[in-house]
Each structure stands twice: as C-alpha cells, then as structure tokens.
LUMLOFI-29032 format. One line per 8 residues: number of its first residue (from 0); their letters; for each residue x, y, z of C-alpha. Coordinates in Angstrom, 1 decimal, padded with zeros to 4 digits. Layout:
BEGIN
NUM> a> X:Y:Z | ...
% end
This chain:
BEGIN
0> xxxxxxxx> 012.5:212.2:232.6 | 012.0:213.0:236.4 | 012.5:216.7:236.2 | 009.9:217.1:233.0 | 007.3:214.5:235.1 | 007.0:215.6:239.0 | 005.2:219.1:238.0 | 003.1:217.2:235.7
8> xxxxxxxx> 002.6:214.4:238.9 | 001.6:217.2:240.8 | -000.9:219.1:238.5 | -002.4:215.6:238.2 | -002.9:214.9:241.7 | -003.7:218.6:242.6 | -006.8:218.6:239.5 | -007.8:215.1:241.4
16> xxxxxxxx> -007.6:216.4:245.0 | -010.0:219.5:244.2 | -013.1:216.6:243.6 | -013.1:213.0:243.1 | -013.0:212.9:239.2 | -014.9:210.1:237.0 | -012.6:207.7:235.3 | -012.9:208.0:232.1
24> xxxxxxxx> -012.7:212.4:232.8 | -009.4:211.4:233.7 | -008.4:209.0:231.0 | -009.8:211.4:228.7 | -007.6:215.1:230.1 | -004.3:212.8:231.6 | -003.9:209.4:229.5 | -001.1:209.9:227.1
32> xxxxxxxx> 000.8:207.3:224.4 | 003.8:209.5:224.5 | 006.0:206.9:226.3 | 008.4:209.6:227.7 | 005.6:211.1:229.6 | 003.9:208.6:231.3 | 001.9:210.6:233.9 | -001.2:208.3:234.7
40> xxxxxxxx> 001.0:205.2:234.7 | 003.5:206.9:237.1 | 000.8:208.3:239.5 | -000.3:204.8:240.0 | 003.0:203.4:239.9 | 003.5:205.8:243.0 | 000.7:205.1:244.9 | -000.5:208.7:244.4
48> xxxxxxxx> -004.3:208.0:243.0 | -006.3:205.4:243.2 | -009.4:204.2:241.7 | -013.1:203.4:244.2 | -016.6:203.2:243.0 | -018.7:205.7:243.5 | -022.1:205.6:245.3 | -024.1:205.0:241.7
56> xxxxxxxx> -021.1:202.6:241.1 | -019.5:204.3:239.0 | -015.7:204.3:239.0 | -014.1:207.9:240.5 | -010.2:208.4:240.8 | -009.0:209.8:244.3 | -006.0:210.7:246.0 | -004.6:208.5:248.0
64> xxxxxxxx> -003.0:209.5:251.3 | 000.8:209.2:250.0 | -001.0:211.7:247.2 | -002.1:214.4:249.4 | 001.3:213.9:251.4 | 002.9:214.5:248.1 | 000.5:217.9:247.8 | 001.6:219.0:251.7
72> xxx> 004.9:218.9:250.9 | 005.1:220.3:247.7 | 002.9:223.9:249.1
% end
C-alpha cells in the first residue's frame, strides 16, 4: 500500500499547498471508503495537513510544516 499512496499523499498536499482549501472541498475531491486507499486519514495520520478556522470561521485545511517539508523534498 505505500508505493500506490505516497503519490497520492503528495498530489493531496500539493492541491492543498496551492491555497488553503475549505473543508468540506476537501472531503468532497479526497475522502474515500476504499479502505486500501486511505489518503485523507494518512495525511493526518502524518502530520501533513491540518485543519484552522478561517477568518469568517469557517473551517480551511492547510499544510502543515512537516507537509511542505514533505513537498521540498519530493521537487
């Protein structure tokens, strides 16, 4: 399962790096039930995204710093 989920780890983190995205964008385009693919659990799991509230308090998912490590290394 690692081999098929770090490019999909990555494209996550890289479509959540280009902007802030709204939480339920991203449970909507990443949230999965296959349980061989767990991408949104795994990110978090990691430590690679987390979740803030927004200045209208709405809840935004961001890369975290291990996240955009994650990015530097892998470019």
């Amino acid at each position: 399962m690692t081999d098929t989920i770090e490019p999909l780890l990555v494209d996550l983190v890289t479509w959540i790096a280009k902007e802030p995205r709204d939480y339920f964008e991203t449970m909507d385009a990443w949230r999965t039930s296959c349980p061989r693919l767990p991408v949104w659990e795994e990110a978090n799991a990691r430590g690679l995204v987390t979740r803030a509230r927004g200045s209208r308090g709405e809840w935004l998912v961001c890369v975290t710093p291990k996240g955009h490590t994650l990015l530097g290394v892998r470019r």
